[in-house]
MARMAR-406783 format. One record per residue (C-alpha): residue number from 0; residue in one letter; x negated, y negated, z. Coordinates in nm, 2 decimals. Layout:
% MARMAR-406783
+-----+------+--------+--------+--------+
: seq : type :     px :     py :     pz :
+-----+------+--------+--------+--------+
: NUM :    A :      X :      Y :      Z :
...
+-----+------+--------+--------+--------+
END
This chain:
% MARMAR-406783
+-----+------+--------+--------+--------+
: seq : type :     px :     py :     pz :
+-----+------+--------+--------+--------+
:   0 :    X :  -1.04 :  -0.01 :   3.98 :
:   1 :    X :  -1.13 :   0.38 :   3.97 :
:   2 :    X :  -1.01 :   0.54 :   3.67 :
:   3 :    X :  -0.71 :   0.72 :   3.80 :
:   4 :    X :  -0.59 :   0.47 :   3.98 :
:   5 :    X :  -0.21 :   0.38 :   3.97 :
:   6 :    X :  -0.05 :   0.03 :   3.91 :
:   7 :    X :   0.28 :  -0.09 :   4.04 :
:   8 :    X :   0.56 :  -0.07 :   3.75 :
:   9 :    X :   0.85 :   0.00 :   3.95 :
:  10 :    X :   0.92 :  -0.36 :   4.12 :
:  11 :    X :   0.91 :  -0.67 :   3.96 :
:  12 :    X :   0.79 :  -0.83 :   4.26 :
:  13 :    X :   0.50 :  -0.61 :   4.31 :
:  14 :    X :   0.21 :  -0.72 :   4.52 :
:  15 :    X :  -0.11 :  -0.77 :   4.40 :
:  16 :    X :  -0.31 :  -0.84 :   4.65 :
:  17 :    X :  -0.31 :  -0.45 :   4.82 :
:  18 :    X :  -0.59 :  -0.43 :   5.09 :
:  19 :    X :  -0.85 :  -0.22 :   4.95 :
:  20 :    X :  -0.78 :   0.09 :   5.17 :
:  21 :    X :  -0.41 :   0.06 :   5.03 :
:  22 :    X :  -0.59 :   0.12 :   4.69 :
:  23 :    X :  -0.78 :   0.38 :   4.79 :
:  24 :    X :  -0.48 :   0.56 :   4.88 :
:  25 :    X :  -0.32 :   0.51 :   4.56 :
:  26 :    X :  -0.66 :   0.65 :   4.33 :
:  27 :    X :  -0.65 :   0.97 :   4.63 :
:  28 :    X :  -0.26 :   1.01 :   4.50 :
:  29 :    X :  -0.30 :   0.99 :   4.14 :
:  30 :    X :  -0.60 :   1.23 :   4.12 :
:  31 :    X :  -0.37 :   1.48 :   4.40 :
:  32 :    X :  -0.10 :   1.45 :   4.14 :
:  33 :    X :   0.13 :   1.33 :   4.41 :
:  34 :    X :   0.26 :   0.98 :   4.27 :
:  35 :    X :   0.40 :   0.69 :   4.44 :
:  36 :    X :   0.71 :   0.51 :   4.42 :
:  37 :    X :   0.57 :   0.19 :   4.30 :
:  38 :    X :   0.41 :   0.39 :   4.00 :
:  39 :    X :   0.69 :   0.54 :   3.88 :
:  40 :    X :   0.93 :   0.47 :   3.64 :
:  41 :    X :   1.23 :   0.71 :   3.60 :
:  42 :    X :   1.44 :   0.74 :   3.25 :
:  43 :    X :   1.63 :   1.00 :   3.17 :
:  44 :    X :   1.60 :   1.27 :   2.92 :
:  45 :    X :   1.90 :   1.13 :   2.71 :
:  46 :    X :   1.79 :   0.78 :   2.73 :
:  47 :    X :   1.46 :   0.85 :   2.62 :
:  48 :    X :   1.59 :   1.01 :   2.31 :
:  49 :    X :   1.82 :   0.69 :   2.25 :
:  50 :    X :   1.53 :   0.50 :   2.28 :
:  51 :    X :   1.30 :   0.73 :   2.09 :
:  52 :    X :   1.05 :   0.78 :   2.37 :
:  53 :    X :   0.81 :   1.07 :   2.22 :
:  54 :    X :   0.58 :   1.25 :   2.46 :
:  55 :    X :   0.25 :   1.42 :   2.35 :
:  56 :    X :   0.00 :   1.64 :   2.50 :
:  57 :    X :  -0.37 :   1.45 :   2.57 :
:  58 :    X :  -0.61 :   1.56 :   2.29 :
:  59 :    X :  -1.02 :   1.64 :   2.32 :
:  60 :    X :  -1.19 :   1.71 :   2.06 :
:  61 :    X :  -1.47 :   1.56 :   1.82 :
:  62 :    X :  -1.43 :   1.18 :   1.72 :
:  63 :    X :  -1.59 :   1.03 :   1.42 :
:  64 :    X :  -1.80 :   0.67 :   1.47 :
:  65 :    X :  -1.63 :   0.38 :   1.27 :
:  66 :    X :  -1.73 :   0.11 :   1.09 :
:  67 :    X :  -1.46 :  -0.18 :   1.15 :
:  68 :    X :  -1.47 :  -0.42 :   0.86 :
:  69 :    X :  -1.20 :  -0.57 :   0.61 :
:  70 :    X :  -1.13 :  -0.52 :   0.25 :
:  71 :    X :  -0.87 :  -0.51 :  -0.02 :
:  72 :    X :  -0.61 :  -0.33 :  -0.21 :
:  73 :    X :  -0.67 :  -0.32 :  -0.58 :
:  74 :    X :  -0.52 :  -0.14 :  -0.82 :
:  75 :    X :  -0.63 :   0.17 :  -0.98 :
:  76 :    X :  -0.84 :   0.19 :  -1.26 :
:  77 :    X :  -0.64 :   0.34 :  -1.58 :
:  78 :    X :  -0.26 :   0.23 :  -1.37 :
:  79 :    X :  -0.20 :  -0.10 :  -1.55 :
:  80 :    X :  -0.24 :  -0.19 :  -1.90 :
:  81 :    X :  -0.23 :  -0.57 :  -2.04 :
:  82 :    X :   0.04 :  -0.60 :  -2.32 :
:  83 :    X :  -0.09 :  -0.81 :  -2.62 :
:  84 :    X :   0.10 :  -1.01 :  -2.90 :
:  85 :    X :   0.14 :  -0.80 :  -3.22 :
:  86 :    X :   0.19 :  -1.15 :  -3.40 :
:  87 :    X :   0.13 :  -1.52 :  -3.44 :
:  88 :    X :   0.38 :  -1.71 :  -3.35 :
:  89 :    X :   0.59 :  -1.85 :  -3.07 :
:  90 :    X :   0.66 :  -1.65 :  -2.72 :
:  91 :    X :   1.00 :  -1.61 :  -2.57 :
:  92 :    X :   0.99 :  -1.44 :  -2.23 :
:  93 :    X :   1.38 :  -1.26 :  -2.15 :
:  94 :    X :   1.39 :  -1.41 :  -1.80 :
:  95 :    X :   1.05 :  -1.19 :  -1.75 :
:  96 :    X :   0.89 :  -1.30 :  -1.41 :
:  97 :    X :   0.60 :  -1.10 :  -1.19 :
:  98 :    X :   0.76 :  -0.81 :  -0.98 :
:  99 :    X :   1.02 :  -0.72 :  -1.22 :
: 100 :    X :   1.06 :  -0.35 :  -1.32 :
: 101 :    X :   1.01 :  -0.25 :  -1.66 :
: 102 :    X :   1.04 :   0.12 :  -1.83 :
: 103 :    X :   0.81 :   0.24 :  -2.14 :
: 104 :    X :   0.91 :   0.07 :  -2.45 :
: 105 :    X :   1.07 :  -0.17 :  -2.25 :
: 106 :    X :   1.09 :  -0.52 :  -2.40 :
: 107 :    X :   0.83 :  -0.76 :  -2.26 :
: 108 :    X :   0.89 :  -1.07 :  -2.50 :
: 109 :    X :   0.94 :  -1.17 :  -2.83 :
: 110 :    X :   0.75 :  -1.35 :  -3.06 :
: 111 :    X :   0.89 :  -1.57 :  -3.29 :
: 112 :    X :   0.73 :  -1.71 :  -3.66 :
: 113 :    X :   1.07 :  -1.88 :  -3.80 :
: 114 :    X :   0.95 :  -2.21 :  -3.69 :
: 115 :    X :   0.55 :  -2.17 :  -3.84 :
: 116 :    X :   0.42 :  -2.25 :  -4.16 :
: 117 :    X :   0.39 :  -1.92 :  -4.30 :
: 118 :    X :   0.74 :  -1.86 :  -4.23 :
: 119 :    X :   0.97 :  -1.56 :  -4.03 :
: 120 :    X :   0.79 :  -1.26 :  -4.11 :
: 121 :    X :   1.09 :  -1.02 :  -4.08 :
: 122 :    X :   1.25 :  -1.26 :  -4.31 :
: 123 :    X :   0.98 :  -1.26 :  -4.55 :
: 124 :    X :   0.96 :  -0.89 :  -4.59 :
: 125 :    X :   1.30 :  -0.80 :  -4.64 :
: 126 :    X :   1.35 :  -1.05 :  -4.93 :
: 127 :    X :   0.97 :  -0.89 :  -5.05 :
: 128 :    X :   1.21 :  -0.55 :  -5.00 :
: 129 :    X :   1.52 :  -0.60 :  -5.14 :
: 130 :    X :   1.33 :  -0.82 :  -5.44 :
: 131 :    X :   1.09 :  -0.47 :  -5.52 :
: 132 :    X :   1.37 :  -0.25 :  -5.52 :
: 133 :    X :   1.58 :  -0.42 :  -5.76 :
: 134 :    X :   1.28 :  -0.47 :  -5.98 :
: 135 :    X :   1.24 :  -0.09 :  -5.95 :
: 136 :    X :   1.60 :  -0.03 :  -6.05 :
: 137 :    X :   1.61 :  -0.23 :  -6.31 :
: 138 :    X :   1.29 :  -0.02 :  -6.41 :
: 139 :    X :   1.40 :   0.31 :  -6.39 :
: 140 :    X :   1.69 :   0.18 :  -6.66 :
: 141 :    X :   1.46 :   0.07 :  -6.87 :
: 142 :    X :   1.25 :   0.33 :  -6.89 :
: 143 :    X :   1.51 :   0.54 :  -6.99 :
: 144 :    X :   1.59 :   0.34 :  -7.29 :
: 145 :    X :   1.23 :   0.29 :  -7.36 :
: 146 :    X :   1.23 :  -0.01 :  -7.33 :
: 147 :    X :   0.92 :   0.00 :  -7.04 :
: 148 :    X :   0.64 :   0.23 :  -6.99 :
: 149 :    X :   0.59 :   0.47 :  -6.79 :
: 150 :    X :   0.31 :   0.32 :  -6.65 :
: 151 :    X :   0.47 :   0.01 :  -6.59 :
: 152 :    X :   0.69 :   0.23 :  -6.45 :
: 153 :    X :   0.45 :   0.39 :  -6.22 :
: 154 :    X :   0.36 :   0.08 :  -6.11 :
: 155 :    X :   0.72 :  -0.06 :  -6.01 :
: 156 :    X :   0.80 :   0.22 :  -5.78 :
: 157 :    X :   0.45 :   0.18 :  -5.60 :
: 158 :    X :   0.52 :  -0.26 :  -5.51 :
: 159 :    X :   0.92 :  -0.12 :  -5.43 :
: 160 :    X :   0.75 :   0.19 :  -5.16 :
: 161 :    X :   0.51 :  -0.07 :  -5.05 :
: 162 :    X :   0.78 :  -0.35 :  -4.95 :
: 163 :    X :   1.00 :  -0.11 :  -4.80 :
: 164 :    X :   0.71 :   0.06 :  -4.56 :
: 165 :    X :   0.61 :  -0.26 :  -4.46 :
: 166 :    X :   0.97 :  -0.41 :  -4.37 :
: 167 :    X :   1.06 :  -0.05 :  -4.21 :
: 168 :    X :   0.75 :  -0.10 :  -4.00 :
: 169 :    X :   0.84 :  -0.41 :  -3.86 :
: 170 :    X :   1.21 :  -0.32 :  -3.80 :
: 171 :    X :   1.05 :   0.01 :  -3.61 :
: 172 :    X :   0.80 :  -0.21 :  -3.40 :
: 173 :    X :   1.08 :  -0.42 :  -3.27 :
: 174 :    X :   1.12 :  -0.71 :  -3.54 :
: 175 :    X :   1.41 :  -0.86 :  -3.56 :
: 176 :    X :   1.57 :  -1.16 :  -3.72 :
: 177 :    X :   1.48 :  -1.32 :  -3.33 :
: 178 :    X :   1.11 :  -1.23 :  -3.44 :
: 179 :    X :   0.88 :  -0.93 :  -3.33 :
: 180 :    X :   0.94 :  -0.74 :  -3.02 :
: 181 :    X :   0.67 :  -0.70 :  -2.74 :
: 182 :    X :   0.71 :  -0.39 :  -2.56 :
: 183 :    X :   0.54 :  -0.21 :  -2.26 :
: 184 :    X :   0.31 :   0.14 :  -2.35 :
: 185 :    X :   0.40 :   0.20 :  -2.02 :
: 186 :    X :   0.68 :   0.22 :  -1.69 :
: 187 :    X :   0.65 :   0.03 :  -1.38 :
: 188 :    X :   0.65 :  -0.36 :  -1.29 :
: 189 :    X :   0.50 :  -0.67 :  -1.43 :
: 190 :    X :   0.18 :  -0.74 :  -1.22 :
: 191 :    X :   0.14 :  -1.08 :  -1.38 :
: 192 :    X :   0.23 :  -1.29 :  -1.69 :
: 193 :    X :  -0.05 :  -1.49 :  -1.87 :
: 194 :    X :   0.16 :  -1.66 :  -2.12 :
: 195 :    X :   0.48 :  -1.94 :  -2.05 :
: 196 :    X :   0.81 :  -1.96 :  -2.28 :
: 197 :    X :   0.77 :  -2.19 :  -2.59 :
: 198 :    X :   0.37 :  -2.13 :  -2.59 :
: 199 :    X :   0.23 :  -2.04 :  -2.93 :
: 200 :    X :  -0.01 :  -1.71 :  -2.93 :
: 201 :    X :  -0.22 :  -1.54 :  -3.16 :
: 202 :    X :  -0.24 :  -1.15 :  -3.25 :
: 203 :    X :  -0.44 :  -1.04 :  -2.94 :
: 204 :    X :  -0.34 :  -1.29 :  -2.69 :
: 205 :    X :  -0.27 :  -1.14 :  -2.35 :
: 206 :    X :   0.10 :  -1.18 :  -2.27 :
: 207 :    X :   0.16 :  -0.98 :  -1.94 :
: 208 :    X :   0.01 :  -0.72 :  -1.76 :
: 209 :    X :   0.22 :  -0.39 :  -1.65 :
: 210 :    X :   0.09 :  -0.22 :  -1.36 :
: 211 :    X :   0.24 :   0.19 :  -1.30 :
: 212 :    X :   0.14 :   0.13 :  -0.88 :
: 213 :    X :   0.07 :   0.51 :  -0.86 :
: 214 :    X :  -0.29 :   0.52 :  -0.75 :
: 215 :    X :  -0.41 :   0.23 :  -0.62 :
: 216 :    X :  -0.79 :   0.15 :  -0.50 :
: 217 :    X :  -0.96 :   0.04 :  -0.17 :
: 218 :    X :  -1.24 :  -0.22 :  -0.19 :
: 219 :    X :  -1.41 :  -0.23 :   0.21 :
: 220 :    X :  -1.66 :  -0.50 :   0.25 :
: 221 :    X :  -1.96 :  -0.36 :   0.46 :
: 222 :    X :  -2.20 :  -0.59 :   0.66 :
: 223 :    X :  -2.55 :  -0.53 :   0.53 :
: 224 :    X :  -2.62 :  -0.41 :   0.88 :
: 225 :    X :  -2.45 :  -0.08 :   0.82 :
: 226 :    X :  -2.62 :  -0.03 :   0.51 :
: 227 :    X :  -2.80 :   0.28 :   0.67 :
: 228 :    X :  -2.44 :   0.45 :   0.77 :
: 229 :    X :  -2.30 :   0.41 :   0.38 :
: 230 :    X :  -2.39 :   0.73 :   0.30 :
: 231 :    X :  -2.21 :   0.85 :   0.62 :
: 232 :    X :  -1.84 :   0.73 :   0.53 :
: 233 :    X :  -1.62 :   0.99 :   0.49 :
: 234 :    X :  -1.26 :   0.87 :   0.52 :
: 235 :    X :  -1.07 :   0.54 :   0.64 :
: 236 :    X :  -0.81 :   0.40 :   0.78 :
: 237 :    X :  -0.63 :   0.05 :   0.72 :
: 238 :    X :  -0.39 :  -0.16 :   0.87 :
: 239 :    X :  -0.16 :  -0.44 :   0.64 :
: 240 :    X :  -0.04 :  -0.76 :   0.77 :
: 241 :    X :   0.30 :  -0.77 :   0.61 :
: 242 :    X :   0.43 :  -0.43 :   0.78 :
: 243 :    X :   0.18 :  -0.39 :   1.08 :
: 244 :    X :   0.13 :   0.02 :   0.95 :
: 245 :    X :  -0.16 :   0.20 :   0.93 :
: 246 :    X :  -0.24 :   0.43 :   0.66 :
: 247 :    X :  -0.49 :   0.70 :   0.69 :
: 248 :    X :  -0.65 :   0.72 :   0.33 :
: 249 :    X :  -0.67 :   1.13 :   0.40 :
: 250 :    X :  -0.31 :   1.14 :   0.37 :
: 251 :    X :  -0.31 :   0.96 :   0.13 :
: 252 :    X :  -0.47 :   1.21 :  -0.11 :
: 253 :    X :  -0.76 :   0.94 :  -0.08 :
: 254 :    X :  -1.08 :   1.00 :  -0.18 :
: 255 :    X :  -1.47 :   0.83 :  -0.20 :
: 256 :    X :  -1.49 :   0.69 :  -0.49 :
: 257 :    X :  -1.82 :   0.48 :  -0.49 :
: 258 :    X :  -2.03 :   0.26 :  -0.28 :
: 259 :    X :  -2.29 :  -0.01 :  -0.36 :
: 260 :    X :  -2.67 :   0.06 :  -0.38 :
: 261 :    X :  -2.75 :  -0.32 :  -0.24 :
: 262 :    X :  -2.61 :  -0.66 :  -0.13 :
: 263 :    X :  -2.35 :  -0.82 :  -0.43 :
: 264 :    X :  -2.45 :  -1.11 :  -0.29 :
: 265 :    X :  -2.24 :  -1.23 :   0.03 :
: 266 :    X :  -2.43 :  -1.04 :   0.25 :
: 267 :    X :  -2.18 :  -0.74 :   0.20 :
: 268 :    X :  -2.16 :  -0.42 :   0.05 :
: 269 :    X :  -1.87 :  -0.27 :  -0.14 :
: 270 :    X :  -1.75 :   0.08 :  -0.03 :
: 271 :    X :  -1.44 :   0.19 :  -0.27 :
: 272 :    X :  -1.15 :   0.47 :  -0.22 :
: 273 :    X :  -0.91 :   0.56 :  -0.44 :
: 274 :    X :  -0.56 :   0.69 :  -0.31 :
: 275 :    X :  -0.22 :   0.78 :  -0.40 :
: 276 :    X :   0.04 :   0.45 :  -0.32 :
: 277 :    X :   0.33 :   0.66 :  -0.07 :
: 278 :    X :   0.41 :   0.38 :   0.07 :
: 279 :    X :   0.52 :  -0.01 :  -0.03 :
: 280 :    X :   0.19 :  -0.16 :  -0.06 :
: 281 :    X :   0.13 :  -0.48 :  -0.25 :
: 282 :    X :  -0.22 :  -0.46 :  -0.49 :
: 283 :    X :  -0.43 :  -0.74 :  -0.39 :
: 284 :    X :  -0.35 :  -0.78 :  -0.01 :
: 285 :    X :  -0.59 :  -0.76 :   0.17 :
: 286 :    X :  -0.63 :  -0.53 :   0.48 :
: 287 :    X :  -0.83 :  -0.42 :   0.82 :
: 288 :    X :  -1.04 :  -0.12 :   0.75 :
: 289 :    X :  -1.19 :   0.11 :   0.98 :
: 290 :    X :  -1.45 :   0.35 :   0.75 :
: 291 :    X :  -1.49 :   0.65 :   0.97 :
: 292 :    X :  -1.85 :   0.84 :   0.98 :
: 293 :    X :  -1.99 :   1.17 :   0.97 :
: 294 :    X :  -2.09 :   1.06 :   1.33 :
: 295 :    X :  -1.91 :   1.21 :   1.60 :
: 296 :    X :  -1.90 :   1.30 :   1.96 :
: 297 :    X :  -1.68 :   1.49 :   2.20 :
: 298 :    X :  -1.42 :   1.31 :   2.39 :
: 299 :    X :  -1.02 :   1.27 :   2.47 :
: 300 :    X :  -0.84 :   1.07 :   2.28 :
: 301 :    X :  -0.49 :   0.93 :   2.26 :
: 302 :    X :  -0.29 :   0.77 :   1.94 :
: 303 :    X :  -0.29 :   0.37 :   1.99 :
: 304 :    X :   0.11 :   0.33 :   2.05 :
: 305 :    X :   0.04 :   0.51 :   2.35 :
: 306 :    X :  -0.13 :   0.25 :   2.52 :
: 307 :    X :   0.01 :  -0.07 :   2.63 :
: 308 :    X :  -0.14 :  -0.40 :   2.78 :
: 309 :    X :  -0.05 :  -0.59 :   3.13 :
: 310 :    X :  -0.26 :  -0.87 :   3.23 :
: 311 :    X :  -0.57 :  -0.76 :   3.00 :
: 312 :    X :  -0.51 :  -0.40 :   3.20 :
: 313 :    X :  -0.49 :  -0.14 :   2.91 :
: 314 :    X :  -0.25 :   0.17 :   3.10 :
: 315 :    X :  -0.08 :   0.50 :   2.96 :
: 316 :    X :   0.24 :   0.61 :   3.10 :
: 317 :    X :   0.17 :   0.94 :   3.20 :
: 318 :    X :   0.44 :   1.19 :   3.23 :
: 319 :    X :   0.53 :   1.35 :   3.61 :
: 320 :    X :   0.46 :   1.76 :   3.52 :
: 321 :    X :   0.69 :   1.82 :   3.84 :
: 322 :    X :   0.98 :   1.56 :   3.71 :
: 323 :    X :   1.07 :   1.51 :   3.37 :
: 324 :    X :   1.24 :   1.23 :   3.41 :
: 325 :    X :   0.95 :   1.05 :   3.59 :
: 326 :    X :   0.62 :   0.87 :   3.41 :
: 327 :    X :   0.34 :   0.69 :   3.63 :
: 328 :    X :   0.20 :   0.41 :   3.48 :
: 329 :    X :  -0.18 :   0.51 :   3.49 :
: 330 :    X :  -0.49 :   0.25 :   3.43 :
: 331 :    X :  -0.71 :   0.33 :   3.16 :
: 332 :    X :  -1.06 :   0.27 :   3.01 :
: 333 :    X :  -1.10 :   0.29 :   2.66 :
: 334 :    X :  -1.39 :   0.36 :   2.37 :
: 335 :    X :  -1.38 :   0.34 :   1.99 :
: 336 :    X :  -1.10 :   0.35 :   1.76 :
: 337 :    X :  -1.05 :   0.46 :   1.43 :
: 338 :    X :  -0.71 :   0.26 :   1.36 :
: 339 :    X :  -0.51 :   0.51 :   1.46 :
: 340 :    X :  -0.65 :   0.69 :   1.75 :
: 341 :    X :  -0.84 :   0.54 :   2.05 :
: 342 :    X :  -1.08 :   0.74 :   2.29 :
: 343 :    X :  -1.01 :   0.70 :   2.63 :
: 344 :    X :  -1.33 :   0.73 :   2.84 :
: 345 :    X :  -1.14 :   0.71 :   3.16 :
: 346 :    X :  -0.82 :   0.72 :   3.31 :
: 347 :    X :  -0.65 :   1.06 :   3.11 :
: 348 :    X :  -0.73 :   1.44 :   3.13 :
: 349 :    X :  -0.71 :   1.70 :   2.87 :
: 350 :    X :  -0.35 :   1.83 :   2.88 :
: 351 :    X :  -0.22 :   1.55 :   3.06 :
: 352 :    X :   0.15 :   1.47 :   2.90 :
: 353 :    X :   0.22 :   1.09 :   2.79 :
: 354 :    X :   0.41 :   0.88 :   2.65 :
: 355 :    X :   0.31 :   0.83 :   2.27 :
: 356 :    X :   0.66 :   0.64 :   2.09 :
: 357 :    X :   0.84 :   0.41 :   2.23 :
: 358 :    X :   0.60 :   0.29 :   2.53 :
: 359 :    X :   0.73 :  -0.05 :   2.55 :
: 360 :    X :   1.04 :   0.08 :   2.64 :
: 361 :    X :   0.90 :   0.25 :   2.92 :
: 362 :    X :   0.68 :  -0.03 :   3.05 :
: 363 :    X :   1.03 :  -0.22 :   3.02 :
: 364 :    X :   1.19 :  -0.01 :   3.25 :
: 365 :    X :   0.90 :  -0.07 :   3.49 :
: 366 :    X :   0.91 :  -0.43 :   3.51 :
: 367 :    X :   1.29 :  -0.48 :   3.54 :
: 368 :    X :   1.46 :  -0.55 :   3.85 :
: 369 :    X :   1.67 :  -0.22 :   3.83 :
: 370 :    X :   1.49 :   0.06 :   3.65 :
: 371 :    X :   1.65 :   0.27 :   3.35 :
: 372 :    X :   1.84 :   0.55 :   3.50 :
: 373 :    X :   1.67 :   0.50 :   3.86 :
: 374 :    X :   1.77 :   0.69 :   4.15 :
: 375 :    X :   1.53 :   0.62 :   4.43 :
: 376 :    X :   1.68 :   0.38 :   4.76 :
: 377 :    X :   1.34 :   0.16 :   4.84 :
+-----+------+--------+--------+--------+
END
């Protein structure tokens, strides 16, 4: 089919099986701007708004060669923290679970010693409190009827201002008579939890890890056969599989952060960005990346919503410029894409007006029995 040539989206019960003259009257229409029935599908201006038809002008310009490949989301380097016991003892989680929000200081778990060996450490140290500062009371009495030294003195009010640093430290660090207090050095949402209620952990054991989700990091996996485009990469584009979006990495205040010198093994090389998270994307999905090149060449170029799919024939609904009301469905050829855009190699001119939101509503209209808002007696 020539590149301009028009296919019926008017009548349901179109006929396929045109004579070939009958088609060559069709392309001769298309490129004289003149449109036929069968190629045109009619919605007004008010029902395209409803429907949130958008209409854009055909771009040319230069195109940057991609690399298509998949990768991962990872989280940032710096953006999540692992929270540690402060204590031996035994955990006690508050209904913690991965996904939940939690602010800076807020309480991660608690860890219990009432049931160890050594005993409840809050316990311990206000009786080792209370015990000094009588002992220094008594002291100070005594002194005064010199009955004790001063030295001994001295030495009284040193064990009382010991005991009571060390109990006020654990009542500040979140001890209580429960046990001691886990908390987060940071805001955001539990990323994972290492640790189960009941377990017994050590000083140092991991207990949960906090992630903030601000910046977050993309890992692309490169085919060893591009390995001589690497240094060519300038931005990318990927596409999730739980919301069907693409995200352009350059706004996303993305930016290069490395890529690998050789193979890490798996016959791939890694190729990392780092970018700010605007949107709700989960760390450790993983994604469809297209790394876009230094690369480029001149050609037009549509965004991909614009473009719509019949019967493995790709098509544009191209906007009437005498007839706002009219769009003919027009057959197109296309190149690369970088995700987002697509280059059309035939089938679209520079300037050209078409339909770039909302296109299956359009290619609705064309394939019902009684087009939107259509006004023309066949």
């Amino acid at each position: 089919m020539a590149a301009l040539a028009i296919l019926g989206g008017c009548h349901t019960h179109h006929d396929h099986n045109h004579d070939h003259n009958h088609d060559h009257e069709l392309e001769e229409e298309a490129e004289h701007g003149r449109g036929h029935a069968d190629g045109v599908v009619e919605i007004s201006p008010e029902r395209q708004e409803t429907l949130g038809i958008e209409i854009d002008t055909v771009r040319s310009g230069e195109f940057h060669e991609v690399i298509r490949t998949s990768g991962r989301i990872l989280s940032a380097t710096g953006d999540e923290m692992t929270v540690v016991a402060t204590s031996d003892g035994t955990v006690i989680l508050p209904g913690l679970s991965e996904g939940s929000a939690v602010a800076k200081g807020g309480r991660i778990a608690t860890i219990s010693s009432r049931n160890l060996a050594s005993g409840d450490k809050l316990a311990k140290a206000k009786v080792a409190y209370e015990t000094a500062k009588k002992e220094y009371e008594r002291d100070k009495t005594l002194f005064e009827d010199n009955i004790v030294s001063e030295s001994h003195l001295d030495k009284s009010k040193m064990e009382y201002e010991y005991a009571k640093a060390e109990y006020d430290a654990l009542v500040a660090g979140g001890v209580t008579r429960g046990g001691v207090g886990v908390t987060s050095p940071i805001s955001g949402f539990v990323k994972s939890v290492h640790v189960s209620s009941g377990d017994y952990v050590q000083t140092g054991t991991p207990i949960a890890t906090v992630s903030q989700n601000r910046r977050l990091r993309l890992k692309a996996d490169v085919p060893e056969r591009h390995f001589g485009r690497i240094a060519e990469i300038r931005d990318a584009v990927f596409s999730t599989a739980y919301d069907g979006a693409n995200y352009r990495l350059g706004d996303l205040g993305g930016r290069l952060v490395s890529y690998g010198r050789a193979s890490d093994g798996d016959y791939f090389i890694p190729v990392t960005f780092e970018f700010d998270n605007k949107g709700d994307l989960i760390p450790g999905s993983f994604v469809e990346v297209y790394l876009k090149t230094s690369r480029a060449s001149t050609g037009v170029f549509v965004p991909l919503e614009a473009i719509t799919e019949s019967q493995g024939v790709r098509y544009a609904f191209v906007r009437n410029p005498e007839d706002d009301d009219a769009f003919i469905r027009r057959e197109v050829v296309l190149g690369e894409s970088d995700g987002k855009d697509v280059l059309v190699t035939k089938g679209l001119k520079e300037g050209e007006l078409i339909v770039v939101k909302g296109t299956v509503h359009v290619k609705l209209a064309g394939v019902s029995s009684v087009p939107a808002n259509h006004t023309h007696n066949h």
